[in-house]
Steps between C-alpha positions, in 0.01 A plus 500: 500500500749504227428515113600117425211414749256698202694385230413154613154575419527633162500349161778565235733636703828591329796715688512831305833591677609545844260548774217549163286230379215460245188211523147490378230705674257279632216706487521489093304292293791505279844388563713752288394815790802478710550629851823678655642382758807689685624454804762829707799484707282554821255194373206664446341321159344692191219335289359719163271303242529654144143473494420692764380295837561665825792309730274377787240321226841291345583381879126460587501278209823292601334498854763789624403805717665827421715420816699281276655802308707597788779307651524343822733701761819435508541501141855502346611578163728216343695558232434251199713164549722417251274267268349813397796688387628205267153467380411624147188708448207567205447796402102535480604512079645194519865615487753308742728752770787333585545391889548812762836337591607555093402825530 
């Protein structure tokens, strides 16, 4: 299982940068505690709530088992296509980087 099939299942979700993304932990009552979500070269996914909930209660509460933080063999890495690299990013302080491909 890859880390889009989670991200499906989240709230909020906003790409934080490359292979990183942030959405709402659904275990919260409120919506500002965020969760972590990161995803490695080999596949294997990452999920940390700010707050403090353990990994396998988030995906028990998306309807996940803690099989889903590890990839499915044969997993390749890809490189990130080229809509990424002529995308502009936000800095979490609201200040604009210019495109990879600028850099």
């Amino acid at each position: 299982m890859s880390s889009s099939e989670i991200l499906a299942e989240l709230k909020g979700v906003r790409e934080r940068s490359y292979g990183e993304w942030t959405s709402f932990c659904p275990l919260c009552a409120v919506r500002k505690h965020r969760l972590l979500i990161r995803e490695d070269a080999a596949g294997q996914t990452d999920i940390h709530c700010f707050r403090g909930h353990e990994d396998w209660e988030i995906l028990q509460a998306i309807g996940k088992t803690r099989r889903a933080l590890w990839p499915r063999p044969p997993h390749k890495y890809h490189a990130p296509d080229q809509e990424w690299w002529d995308r502009a990013r936000l800095f979490a302080n609201g200040k604009r980087l210019p495109p990879m491909s600028e850099q």
